[in-house]
PyMOL Python script that loads the backbone (N, CA, C, O; Angstrom):
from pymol import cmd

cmd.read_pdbstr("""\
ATOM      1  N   UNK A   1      -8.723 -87.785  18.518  1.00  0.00           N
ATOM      2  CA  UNK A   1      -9.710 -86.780  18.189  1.00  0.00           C
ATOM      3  C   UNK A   1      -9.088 -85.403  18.386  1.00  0.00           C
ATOM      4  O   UNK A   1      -8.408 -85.263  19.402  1.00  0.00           O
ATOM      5  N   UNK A   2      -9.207 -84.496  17.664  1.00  0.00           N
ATOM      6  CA  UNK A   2      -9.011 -83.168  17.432  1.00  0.00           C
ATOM      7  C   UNK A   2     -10.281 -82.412  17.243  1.00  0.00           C
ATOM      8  O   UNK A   2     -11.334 -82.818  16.751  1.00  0.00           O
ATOM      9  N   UNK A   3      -9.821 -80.583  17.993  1.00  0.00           N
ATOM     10  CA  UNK A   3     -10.782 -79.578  17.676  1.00  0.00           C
ATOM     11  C   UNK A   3     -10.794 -78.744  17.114  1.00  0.00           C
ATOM     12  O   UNK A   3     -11.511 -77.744  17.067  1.00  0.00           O
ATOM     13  N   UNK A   4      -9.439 -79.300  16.288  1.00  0.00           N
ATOM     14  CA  UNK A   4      -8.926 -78.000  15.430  1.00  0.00           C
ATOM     15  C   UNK A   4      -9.053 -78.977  14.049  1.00  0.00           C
ATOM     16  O   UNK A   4      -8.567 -80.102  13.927  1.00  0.00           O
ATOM     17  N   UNK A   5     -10.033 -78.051  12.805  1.00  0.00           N
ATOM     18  CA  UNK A   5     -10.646 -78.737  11.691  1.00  0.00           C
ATOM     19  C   UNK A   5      -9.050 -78.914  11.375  1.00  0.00           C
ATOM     20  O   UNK A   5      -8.450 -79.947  11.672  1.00  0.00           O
ATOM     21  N   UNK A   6      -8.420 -77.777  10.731  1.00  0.00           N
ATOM     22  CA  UNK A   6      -7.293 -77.474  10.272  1.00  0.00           C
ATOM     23  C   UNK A   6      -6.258 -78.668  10.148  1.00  0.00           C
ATOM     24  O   UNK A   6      -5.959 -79.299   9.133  1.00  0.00           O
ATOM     25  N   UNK A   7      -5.758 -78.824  11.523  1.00  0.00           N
ATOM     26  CA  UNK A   7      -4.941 -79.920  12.238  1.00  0.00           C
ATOM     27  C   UNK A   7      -5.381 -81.446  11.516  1.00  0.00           C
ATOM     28  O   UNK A   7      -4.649 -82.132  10.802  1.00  0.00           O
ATOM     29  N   UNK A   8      -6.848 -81.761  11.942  1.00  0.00           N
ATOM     30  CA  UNK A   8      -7.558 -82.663  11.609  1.00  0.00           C
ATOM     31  C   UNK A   8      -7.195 -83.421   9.729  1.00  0.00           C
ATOM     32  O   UNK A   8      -6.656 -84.383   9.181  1.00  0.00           O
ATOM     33  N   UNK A   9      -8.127 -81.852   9.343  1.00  0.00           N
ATOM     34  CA  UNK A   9      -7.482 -81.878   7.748  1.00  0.00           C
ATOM     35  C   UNK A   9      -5.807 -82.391   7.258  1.00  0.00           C
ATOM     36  O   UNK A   9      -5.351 -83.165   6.417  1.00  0.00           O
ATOM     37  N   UNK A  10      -5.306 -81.587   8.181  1.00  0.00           N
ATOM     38  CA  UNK A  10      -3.866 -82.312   7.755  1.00  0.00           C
ATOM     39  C   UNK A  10      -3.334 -83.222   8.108  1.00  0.00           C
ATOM     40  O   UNK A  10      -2.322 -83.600   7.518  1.00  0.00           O
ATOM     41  N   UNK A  11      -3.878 -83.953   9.300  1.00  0.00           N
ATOM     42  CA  UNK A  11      -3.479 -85.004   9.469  1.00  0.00           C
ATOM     43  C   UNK A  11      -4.101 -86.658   8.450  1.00  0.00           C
ATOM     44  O   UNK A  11      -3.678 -87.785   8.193  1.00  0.00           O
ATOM     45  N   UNK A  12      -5.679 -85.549   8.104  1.00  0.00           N
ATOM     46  CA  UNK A  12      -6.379 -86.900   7.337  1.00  0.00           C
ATOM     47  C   UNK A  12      -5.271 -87.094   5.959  1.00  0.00           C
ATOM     48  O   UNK A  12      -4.737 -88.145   5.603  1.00  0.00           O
ATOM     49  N   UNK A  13      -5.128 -85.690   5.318  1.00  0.00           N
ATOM     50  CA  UNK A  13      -4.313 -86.408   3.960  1.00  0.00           C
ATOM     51  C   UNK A  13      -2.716 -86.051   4.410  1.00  0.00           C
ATOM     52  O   UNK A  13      -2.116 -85.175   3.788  1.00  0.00           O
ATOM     53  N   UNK A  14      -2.187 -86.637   5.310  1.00  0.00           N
ATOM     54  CA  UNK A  14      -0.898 -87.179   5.420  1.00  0.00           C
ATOM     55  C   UNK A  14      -1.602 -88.956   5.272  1.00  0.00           C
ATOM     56  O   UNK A  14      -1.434 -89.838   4.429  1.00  0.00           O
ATOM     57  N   UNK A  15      -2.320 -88.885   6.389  1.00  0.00           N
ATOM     58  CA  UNK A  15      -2.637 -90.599   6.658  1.00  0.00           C
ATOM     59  C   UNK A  15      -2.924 -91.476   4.767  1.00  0.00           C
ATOM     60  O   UNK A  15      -2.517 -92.444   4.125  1.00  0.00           O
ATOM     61  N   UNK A  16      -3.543 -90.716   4.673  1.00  0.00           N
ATOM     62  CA  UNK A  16      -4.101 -91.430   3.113  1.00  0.00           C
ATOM     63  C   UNK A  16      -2.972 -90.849   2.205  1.00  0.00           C
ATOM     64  O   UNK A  16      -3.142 -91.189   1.034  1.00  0.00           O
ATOM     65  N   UNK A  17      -1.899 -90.093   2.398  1.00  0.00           N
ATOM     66  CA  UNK A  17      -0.483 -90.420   1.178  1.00  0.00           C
ATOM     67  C   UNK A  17       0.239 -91.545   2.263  1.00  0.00           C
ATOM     68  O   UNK A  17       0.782 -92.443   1.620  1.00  0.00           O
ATOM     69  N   UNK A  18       0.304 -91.625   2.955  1.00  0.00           N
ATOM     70  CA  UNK A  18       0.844 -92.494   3.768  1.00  0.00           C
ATOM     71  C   UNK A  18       0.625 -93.401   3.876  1.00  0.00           C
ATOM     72  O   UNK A  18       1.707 -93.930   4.129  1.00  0.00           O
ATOM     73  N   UNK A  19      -0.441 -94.467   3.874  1.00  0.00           N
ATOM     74  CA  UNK A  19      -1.199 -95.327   3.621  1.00  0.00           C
ATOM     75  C   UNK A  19      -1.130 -96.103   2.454  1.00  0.00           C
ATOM     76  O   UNK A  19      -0.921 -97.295   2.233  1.00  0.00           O
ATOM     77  N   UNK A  20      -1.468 -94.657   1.444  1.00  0.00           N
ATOM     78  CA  UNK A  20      -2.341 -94.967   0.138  1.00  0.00           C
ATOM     79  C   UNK A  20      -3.606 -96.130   0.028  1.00  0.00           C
ATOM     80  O   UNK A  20      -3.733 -97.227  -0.516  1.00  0.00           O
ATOM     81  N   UNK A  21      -4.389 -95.308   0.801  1.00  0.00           N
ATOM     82  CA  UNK A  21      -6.181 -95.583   1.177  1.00  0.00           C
ATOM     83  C   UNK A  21      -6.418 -94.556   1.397  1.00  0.00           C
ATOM     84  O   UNK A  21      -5.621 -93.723   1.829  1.00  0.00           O
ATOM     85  N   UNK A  22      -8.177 -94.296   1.018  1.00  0.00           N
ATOM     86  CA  UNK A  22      -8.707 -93.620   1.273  1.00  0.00           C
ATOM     87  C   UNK A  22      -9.086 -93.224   2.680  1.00  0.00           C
ATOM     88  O   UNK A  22      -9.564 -93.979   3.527  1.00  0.00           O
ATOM     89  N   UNK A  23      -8.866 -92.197   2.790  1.00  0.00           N
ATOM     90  CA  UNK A  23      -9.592 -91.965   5.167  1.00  0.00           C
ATOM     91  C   UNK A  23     -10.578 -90.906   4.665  1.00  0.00           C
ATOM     92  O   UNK A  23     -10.563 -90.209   3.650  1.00  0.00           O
ATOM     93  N   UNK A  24     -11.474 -91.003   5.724  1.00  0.00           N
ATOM     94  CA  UNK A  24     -12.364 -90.353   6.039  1.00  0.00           C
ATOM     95  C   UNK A  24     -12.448 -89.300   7.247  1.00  0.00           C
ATOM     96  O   UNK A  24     -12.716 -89.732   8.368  1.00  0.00           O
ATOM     97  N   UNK A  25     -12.176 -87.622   7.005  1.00  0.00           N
ATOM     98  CA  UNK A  25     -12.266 -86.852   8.347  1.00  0.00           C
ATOM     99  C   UNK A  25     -13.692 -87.219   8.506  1.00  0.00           C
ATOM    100  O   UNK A  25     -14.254 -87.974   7.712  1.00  0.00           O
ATOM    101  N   UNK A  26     -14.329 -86.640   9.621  1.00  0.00           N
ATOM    102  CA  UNK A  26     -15.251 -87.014  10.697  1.00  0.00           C
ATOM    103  C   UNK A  26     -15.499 -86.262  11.780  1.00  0.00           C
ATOM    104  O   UNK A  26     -14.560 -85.572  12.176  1.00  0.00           O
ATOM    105  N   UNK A  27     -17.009 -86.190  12.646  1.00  0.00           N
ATOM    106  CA  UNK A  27     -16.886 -85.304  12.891  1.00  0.00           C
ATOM    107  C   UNK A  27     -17.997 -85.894  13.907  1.00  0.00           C
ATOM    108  O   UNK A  27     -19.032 -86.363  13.434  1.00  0.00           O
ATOM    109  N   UNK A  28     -17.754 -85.866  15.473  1.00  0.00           N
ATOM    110  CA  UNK A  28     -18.175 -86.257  17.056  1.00  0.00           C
ATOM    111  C   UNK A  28     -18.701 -85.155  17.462  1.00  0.00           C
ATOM    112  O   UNK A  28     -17.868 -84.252  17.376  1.00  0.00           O
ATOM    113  N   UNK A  29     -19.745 -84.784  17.886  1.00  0.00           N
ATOM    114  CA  UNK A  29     -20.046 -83.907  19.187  1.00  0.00           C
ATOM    115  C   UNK A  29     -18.801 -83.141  19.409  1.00  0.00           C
ATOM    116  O   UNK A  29     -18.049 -83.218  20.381  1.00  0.00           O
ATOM    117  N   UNK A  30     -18.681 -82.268  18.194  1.00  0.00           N
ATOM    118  CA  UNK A  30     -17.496 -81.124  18.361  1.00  0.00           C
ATOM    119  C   UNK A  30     -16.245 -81.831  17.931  1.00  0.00           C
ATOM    120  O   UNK A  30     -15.441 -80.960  17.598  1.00  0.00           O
ATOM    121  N   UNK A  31     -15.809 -82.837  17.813  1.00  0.00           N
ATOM    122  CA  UNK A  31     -14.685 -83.019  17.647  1.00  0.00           C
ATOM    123  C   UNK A  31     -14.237 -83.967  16.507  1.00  0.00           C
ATOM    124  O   UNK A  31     -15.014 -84.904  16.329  1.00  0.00           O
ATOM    125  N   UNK A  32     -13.223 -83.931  15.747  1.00  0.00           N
ATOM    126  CA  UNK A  32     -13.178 -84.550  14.785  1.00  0.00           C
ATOM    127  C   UNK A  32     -12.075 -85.578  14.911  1.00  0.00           C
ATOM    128  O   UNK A  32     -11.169 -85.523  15.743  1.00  0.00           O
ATOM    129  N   UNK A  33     -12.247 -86.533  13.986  1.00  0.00           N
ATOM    130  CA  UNK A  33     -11.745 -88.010  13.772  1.00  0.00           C
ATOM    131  C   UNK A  33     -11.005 -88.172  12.174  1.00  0.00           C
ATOM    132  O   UNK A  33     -11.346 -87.543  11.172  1.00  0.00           O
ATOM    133  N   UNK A  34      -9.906 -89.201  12.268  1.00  0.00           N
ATOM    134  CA  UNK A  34     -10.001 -89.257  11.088  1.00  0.00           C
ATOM    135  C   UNK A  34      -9.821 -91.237  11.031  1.00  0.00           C
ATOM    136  O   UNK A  34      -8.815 -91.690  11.576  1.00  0.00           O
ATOM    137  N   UNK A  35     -10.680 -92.103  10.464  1.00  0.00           N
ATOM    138  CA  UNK A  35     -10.316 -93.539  10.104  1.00  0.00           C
ATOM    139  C   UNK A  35     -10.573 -93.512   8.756  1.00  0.00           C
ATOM    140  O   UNK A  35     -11.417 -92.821   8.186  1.00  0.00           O
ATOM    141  N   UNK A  36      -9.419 -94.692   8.032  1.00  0.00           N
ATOM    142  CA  UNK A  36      -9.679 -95.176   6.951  1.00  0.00           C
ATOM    143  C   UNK A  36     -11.119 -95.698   6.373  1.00  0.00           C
ATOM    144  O   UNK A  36     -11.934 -96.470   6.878  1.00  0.00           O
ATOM    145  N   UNK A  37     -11.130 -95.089   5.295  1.00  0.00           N
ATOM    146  CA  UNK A  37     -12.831 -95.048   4.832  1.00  0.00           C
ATOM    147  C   UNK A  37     -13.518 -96.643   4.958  1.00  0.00           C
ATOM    148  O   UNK A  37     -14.691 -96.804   5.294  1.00  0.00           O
ATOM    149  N   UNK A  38     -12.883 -97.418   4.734  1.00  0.00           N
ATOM    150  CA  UNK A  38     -13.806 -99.050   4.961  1.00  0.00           C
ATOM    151  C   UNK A  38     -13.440 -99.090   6.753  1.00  0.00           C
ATOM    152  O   UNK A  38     -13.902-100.138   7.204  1.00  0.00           O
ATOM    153  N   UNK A  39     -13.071 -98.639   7.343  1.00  0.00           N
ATOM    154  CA  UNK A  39     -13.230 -99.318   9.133  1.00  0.00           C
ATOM    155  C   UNK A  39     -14.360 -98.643   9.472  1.00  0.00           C
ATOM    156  O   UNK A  39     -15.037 -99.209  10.331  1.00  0.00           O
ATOM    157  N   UNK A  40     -15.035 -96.943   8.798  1.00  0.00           N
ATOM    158  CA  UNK A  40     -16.291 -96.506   9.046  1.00  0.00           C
ATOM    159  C   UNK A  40     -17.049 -97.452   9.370  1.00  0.00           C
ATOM    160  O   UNK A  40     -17.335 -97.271  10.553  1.00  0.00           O
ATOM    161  N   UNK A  41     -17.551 -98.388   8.979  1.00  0.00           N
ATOM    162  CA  UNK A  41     -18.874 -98.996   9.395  1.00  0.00           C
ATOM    163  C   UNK A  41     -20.205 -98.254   9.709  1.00  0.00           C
ATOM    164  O   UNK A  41     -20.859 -98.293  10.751  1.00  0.00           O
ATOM    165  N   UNK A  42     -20.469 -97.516   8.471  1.00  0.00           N
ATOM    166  CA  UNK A  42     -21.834 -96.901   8.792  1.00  0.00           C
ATOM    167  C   UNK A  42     -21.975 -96.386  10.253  1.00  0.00           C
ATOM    168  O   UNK A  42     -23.092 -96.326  10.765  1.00  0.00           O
ATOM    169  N   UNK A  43     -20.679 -95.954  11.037  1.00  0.00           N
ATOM    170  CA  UNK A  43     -20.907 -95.216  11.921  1.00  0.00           C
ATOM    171  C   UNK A  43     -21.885 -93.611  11.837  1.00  0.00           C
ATOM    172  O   UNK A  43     -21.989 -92.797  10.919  1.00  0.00           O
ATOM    173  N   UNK A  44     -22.554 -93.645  13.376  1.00  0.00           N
ATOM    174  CA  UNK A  44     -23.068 -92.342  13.175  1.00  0.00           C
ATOM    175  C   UNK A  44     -22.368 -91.297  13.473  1.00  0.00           C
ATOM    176  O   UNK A  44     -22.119 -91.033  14.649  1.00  0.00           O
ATOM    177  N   UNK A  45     -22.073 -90.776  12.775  1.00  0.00           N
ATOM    178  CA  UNK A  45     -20.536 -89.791  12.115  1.00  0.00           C
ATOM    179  C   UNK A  45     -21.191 -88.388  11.397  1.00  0.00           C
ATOM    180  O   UNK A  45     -21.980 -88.572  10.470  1.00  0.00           O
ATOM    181  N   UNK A  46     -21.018 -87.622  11.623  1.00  0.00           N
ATOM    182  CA  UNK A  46     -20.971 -86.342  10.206  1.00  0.00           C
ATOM    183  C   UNK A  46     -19.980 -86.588   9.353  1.00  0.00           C
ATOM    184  O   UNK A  46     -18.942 -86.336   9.965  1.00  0.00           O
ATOM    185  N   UNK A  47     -19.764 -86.901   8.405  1.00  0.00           N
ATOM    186  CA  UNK A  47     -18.759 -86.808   7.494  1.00  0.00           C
ATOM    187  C   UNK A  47     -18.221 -85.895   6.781  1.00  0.00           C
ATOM    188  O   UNK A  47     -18.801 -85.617   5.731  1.00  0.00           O
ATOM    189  N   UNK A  48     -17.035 -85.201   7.111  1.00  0.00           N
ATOM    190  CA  UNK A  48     -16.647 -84.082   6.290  1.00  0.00           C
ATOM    191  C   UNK A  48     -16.082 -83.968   5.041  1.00  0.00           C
ATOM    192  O   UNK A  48     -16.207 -82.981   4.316  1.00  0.00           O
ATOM    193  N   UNK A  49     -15.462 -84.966   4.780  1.00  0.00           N
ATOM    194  CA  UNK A  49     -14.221 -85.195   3.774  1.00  0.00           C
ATOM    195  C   UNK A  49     -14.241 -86.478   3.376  1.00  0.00           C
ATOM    196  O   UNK A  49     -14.884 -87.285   4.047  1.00  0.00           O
ATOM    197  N   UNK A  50     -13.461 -86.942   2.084  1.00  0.00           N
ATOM    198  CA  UNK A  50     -12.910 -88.384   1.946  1.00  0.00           C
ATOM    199  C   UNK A  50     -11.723 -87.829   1.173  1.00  0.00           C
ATOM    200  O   UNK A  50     -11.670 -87.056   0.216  1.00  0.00           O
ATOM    201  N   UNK A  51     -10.475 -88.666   2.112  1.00  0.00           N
ATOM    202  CA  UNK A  51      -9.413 -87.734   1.107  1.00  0.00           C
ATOM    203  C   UNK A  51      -9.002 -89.659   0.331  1.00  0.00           C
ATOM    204  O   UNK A  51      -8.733 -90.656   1.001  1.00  0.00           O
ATOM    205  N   UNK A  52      -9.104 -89.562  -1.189  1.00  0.00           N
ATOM    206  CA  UNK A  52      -8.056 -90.658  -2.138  1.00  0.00           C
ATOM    207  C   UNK A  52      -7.102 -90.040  -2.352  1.00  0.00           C
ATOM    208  O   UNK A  52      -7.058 -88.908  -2.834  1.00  0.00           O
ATOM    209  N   UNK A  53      -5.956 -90.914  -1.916  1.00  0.00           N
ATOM    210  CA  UNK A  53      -4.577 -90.401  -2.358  1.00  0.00           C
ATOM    211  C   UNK A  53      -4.676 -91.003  -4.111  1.00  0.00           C
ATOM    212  O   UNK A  53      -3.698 -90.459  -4.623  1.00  0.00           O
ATOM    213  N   UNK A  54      -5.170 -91.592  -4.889  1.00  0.00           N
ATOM    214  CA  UNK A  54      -5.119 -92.168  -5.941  1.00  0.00           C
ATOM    215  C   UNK A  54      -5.873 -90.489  -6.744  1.00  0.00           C
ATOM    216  O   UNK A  54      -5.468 -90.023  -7.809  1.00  0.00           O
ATOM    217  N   UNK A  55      -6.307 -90.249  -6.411  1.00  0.00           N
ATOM    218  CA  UNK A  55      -7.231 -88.662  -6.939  1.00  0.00           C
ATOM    219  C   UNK A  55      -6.825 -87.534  -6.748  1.00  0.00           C
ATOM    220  O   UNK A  55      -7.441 -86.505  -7.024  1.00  0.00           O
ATOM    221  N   UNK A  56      -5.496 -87.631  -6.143  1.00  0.00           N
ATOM    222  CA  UNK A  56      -4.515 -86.529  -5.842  1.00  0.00           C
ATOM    223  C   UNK A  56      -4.286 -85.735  -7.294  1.00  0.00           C
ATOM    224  O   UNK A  56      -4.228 -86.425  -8.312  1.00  0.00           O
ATOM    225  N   UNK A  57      -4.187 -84.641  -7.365  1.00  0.00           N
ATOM    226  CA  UNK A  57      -3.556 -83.966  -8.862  1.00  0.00           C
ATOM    227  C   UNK A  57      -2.164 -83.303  -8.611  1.00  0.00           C
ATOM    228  O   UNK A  57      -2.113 -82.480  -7.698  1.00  0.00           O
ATOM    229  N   UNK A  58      -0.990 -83.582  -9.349  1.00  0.00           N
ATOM    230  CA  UNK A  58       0.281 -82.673  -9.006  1.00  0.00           C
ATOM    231  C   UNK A  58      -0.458 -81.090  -8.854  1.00  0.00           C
ATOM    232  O   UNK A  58      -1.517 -80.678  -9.328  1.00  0.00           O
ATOM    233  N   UNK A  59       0.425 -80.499  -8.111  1.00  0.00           N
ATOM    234  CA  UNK A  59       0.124 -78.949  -8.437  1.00  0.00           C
ATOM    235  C   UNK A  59       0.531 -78.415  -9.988  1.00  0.00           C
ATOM    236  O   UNK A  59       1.291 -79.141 -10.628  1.00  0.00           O
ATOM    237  N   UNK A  60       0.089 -77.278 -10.553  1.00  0.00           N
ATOM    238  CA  UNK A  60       0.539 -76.490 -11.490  1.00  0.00           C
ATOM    239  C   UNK A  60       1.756 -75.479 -11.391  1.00  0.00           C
ATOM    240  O   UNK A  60       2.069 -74.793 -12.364  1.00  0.00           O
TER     241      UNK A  60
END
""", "prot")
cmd.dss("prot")
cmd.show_as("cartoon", "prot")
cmd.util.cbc("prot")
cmd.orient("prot")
């Protein structure tokens, strides 16, 4: 868990090019999470993000 969104964010889409699955950032009583989007289990979560590495676009 992290309290820095930032950090969080970058660690979620390293995990999902890394992977190649979708993760889900997340978000605890202040602090954020990141698990692969099917281990969620309808946890009670805020959900911030879903990063697909498959939905990625090259840059321009």
């Amino acid at each position: 868990m992290s309290q820095d969104l930032s950090l969080a964010q970058n660690h979620a889409f390293q995990l999902a090019c890394t992977l190649m699955v979708p993760v889900t950032l997340f978000a605890v009583d202040g602090h954020f999470g990141v698990l692969p989007s099917d281990e969620l289990d309808d946890a009670d979560v805020d959900v911030i993000h879903e990063f697909d590495p498959h939905e990625i676009r090259p840059a321009r």
